[in-house]
C-alpha positions in Angstrom: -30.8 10.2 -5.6 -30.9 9.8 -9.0 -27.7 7.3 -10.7 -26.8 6.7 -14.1 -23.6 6.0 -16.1 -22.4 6.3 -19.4 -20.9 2.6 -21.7 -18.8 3.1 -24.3 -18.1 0.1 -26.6 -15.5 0.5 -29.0 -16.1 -0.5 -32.2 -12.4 -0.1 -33.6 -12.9 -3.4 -31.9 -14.9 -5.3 -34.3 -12.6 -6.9 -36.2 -11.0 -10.4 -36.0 -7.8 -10.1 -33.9 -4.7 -10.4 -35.6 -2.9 -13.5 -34.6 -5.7 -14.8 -32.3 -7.7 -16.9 -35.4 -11.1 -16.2 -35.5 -11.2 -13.7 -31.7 -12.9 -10.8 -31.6 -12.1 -8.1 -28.9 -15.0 -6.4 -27.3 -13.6 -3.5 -24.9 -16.9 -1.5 -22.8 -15.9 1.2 -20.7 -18.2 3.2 -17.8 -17.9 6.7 -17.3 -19.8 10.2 -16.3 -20.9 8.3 -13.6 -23.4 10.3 -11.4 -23.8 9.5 -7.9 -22.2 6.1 -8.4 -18.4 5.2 -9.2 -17.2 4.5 -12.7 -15.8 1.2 -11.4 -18.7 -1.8 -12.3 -16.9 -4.5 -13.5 -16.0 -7.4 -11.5 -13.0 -9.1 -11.8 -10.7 -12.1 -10.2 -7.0 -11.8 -10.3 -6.0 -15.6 -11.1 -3.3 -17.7 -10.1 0.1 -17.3 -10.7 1.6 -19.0 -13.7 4.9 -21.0 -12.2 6.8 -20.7 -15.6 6.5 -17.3 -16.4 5.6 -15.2 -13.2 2.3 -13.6 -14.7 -0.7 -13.6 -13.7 -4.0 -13.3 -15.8 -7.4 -11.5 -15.0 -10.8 -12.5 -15.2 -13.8 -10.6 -16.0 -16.9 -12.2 -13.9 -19.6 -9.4 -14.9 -21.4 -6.2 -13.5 -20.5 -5.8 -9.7 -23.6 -5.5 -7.0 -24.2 -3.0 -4.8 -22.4 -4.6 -2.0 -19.5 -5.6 -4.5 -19.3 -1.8 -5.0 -18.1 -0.8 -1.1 -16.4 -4.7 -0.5 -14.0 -4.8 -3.5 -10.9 -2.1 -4.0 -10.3 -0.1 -7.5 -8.5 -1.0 -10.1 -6.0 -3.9 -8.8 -6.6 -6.9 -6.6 -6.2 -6.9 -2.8 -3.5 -10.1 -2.7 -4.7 -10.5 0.8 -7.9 -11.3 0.1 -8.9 -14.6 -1.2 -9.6 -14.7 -4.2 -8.5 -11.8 -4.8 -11.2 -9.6 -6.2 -11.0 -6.1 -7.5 -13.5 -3.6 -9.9 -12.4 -1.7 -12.8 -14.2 0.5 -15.2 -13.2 -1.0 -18.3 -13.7 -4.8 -20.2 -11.5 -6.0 -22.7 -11.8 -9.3 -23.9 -11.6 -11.6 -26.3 -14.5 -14.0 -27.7 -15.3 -16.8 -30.7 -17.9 -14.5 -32.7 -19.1 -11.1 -33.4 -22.7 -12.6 -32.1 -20.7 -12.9 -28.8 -19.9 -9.7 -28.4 -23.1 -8.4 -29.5 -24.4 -10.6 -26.6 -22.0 -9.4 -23.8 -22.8 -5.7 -25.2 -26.6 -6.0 -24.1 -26.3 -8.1 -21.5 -23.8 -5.7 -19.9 -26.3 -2.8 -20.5 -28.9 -4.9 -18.9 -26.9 -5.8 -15.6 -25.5 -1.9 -15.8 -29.7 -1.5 -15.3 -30.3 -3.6 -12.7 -27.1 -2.5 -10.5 -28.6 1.1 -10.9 -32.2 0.3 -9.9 -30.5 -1.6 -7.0 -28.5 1.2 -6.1 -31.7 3.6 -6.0 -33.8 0.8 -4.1 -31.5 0.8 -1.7 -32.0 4.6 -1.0 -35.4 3.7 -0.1 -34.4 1.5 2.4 -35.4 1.8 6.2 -32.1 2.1 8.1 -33.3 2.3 11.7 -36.7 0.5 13.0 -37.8 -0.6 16.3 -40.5 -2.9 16.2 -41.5 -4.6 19.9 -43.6 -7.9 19.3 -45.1 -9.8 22.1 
């Protein structure tokens, strides 16, 4: 079963960010995903911040296979802990434009290997019997 997915980066994004010094913004999105779900990114909801009642979220990198059917869409499970969750977009904010250029292939590479993964798997035994004596 052939997977594949499409990764947008934005490149209205490739300017310093206003107010942030020297930060660029990098924003990747997944989509047109074929036989696989749009939602590959990893993230970590993190703790609660006493003063002002928000928390923050934290991109960790291109989900597994096995991140893919353990982790919910979209928002954290609170239950779970820590509370991880997979969304189809990254936004972030880095030091440099090399940065970004950095996260932009190495995205595209683990994008790669979670596909070839996901095929692998297809070619998996499921069921085997095997009597040794």
């Amino acid at each position: 079963m052939a997977r594949q997915v499409d990764l947008t980066r934005y490149s209205e994004y490739s300017e310093p960010v206003p107010g942030r010094g020297d930060a660029f913004r990098i924003k990747i999105t997944a989509s047109n995903a074929v036989n696989m779900q749009n939602e590959i990114f990893l993230f970590v909801q993190g703790p609660k911040d006493a003063s002002t009642g928000t928390t923050h979220e934290y991109f960790l990198g291109v989900a597994t296979p096995d991140d893919l059917v353990t982790f919910p869409l979209n928002n954290p499970d609170t239950t779970m802990d820590p509370p991880f969750y997979l969304k189809d977009t990254i936004d972030v904010l880095v030091e440099s434009r090399e940065v970004a250029d950095y996260i932009w292939t190495e995205v595209q590479a683990q994008v790669k290997t979670l596909i070839d993964a996901l095929n692998n798997k297809d070619y998996l035994i499921n069921d085997e019997t095997v009597t040794i004596s």
